[in-house]
C-alpha positions in Angstrom: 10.1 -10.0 -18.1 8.3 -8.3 -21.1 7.1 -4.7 -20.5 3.3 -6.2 -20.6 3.6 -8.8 -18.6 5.0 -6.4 -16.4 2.3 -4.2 -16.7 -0.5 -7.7 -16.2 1.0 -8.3 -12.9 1.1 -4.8 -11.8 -2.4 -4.0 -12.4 -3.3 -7.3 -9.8 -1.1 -5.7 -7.4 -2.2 -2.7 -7.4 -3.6 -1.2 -4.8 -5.7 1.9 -6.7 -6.0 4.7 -4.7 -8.2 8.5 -4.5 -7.4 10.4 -1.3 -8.1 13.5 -2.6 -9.5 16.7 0.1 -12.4 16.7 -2.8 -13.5 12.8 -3.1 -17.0 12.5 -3.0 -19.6 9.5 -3.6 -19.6 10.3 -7.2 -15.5 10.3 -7.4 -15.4 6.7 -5.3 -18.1 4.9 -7.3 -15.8 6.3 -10.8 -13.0 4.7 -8.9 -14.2 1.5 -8.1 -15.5 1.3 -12.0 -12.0 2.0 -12.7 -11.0 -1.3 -10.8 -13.1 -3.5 -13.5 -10.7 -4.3 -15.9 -10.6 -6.3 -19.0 -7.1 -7.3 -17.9 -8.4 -8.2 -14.4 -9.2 -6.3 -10.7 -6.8 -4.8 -8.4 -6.1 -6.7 -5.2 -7.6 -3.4 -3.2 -9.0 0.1 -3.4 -7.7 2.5 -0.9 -9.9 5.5 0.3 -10.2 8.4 3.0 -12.5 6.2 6.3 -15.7 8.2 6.0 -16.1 6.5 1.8 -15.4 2.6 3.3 -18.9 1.8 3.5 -19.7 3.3 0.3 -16.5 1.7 -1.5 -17.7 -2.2 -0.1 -21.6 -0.7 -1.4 -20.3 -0.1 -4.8 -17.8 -2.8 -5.0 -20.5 -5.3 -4.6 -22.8 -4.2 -6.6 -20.0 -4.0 -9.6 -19.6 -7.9 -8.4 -16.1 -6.9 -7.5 -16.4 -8.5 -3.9 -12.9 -9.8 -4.0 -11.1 -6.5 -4.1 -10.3 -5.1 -1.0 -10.6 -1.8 0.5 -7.9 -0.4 2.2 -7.9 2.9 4.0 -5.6 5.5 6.0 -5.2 6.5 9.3 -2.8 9.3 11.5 -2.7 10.8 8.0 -0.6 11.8 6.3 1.0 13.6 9.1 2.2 10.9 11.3 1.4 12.1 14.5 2.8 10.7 18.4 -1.2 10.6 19.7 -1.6 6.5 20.1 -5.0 7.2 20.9 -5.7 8.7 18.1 -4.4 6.6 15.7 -5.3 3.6 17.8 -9.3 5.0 17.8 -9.1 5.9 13.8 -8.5 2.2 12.7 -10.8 0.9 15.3 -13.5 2.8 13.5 -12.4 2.2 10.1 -11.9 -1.3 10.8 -15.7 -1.4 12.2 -16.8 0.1 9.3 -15.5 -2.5 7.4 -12.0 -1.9 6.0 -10.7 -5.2 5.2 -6.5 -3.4 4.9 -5.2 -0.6 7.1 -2.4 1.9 6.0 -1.1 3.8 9.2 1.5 6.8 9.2 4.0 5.9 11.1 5.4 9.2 13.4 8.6 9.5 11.3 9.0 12.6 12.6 9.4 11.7 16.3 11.6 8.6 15.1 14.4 11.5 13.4 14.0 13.3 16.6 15.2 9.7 18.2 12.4 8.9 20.0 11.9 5.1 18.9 9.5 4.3 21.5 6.7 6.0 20.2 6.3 4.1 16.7 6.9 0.8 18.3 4.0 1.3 20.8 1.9 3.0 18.1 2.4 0.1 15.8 1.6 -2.3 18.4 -1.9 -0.3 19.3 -3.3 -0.5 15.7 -2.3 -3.9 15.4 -4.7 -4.9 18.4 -7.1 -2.4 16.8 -7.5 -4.5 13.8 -8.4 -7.1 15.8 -7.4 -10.4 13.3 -10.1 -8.4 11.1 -8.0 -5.9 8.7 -4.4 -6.2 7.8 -1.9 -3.9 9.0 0.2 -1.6 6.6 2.8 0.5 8.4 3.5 4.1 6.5 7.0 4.8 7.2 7.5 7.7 5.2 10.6 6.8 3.5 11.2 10.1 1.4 10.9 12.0 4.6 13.5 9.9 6.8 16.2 10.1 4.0 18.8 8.1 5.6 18.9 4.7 5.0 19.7 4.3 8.6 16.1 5.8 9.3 14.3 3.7 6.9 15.8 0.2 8.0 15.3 1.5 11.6 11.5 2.8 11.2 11.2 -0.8 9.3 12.7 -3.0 11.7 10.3 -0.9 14.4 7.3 -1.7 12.3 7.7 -5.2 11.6 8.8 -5.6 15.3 5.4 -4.2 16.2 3.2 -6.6 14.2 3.1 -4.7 10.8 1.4 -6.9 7.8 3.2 -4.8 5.5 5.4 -1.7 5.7 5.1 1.0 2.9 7.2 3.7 1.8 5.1 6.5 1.3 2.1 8.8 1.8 2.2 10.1 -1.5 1.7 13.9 0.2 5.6 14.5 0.3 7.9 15.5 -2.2 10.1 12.0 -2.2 7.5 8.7 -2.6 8.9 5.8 -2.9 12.0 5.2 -4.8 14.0 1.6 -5.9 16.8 2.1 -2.6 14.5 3.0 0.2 12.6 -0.2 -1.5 15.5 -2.0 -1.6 16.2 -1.3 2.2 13.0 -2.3 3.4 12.8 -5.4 1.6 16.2 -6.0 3.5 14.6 -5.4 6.4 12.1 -7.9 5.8 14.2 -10.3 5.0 16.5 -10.2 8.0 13.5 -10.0 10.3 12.1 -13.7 9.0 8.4 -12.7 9.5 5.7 -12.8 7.7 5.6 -8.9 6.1 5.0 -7.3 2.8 6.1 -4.3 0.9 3.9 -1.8 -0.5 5.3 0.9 -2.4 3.5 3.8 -2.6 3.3 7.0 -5.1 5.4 7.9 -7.5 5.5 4.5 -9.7 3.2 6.0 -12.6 4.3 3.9 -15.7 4.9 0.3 -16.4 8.5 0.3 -17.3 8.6 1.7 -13.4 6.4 -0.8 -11.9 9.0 -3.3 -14.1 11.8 -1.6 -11.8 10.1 -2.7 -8.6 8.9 -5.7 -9.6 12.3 -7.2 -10.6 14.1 -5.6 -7.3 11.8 -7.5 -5.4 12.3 -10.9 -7.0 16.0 -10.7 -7.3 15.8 -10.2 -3.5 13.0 -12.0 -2.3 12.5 -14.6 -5.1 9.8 -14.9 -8.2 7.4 -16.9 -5.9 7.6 -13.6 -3.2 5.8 -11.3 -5.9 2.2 -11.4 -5.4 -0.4 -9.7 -4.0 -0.5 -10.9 -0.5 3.5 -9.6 0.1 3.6 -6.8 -3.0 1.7 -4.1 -3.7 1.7 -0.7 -5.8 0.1 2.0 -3.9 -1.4 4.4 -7.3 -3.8 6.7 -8.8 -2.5 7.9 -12.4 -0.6 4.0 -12.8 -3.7 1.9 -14.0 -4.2 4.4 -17.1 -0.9 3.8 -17.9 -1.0 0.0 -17.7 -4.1 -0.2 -19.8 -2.4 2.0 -22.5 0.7 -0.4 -22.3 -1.6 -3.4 -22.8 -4.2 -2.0 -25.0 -1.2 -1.3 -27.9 -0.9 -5.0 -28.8 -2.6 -8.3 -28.0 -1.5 -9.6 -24.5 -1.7 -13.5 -23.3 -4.3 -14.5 -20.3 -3.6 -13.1 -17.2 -3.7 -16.6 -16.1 -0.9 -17.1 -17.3 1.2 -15.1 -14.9 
């Protein structure tokens, strides 16, 4: 694969993110401008709960209905309160989050506790209600082993995951091409129906090329797409547009 028709497919599965302490209206509306691309949208926007309303406001009047918005909850920390987490995406989900990206406690999982994710995972699901997809945080960077991450993955597909995801993005090790590799094995061996999201740290196309090709020597070409694969980015869609700005590019369609 070419590095710009790398950097085509990336940009649709994309999901462009701001969770920033200091978003405002002003920062979310910029953002979902950002989504209208000559080269085509992003399959979602992901944003803190209280901007969902205004993200679907703005999306719709941009005429970018299809995109999705996505948002976080028991973040980034990953805490053991079901409640909590199980009340967060209830309200983000009745606000109208069409995706919902959960921290998964990774914390109480390397303590050994593997009871807690599994019923956590299981809560949000129900809390979504057949309304929002489910994306499972697992933290990837943070659980190191790859013992961990294939057990906090097998725990969040058991639990009804739509997708499990490596990373916050508020740690010091995102995602990286073996924890990726291990979670996509995890899928795999599980037979269900669950995608991969990898999240922070892909910032260039030649890395979203990486990905990319892992996933379809593993999962095959026809796997690749936005309803199993996503990128989880903020500074990655300047970088794809630079890519594909330097030289003429075929139709999107064509990919």
């Amino acid at each position: 694969m070419m590095i710009k028709q790398a950097a085509l497919r990336a940009i649709q599965l994309m999901d462009l993110t701001s969770l920033n302490n200091n978003d405002s209206p002003e920062t979310i509306s910029a953002l979902c401008e950002a989504a209208n691309t000559k080269y085509g949208t992003p399959a979602a926007i992901c944003v803190f709960p209280e901007m969902v309303v205004w993200s679907k406001l703005e999306l719709g009047r941009l005429g970018l209905g299809a995109v999705k918005v996505a948002t976080v909850t028991n973040f980034p920390e990953g805490s053991i309160n079901i409640q909590r987490a199980e009340a967060e995406t209830a309200r983000a989900v009745a606000a109208g989050a069409d995706e919902i990206d959960v921290v998964f406690p990774y914390r109480a999982l390397i303590e050994g506790d593997v009871r807690v994710g599994l019923q956590l995972v299981k809560a949000c699901k129900v809390a979504c209600a057949d309304k929002a997809l489910l994306k499972v945080i697992i933290e990837s960077g943070e659980l190191q082993t790859p013992e961990l991450i294939r057990q906090a993955s097998d725990i969040a597909i058991a639990g009804g995951a739509d997708f499990i995801k490596t990373s916050t993005g508020k740690v010091s090790v995102n995602a990286t091409l073996e924890a990726t590799r291990i979670m996509l094995e995890a899928i795999k061996a599980s037979g269900a129906k669950c995608g991969f999201k990898a999240a922070g740290g892909v910032r260039t196309a030649e890395d979203a090329l990486q990905y990319i090709e892992l996933a379809e020597s593993m999962m095959g070409a026809d796997w690749v797409h936005a309803e199993n694969f996503r990128f989880g980015a903020s500074s990655l869609l300047g970088n794809l547009l630079n890519t594909l700005n330097d030289a003429d590019v075929v139709e999107k369609d064509d990919y």
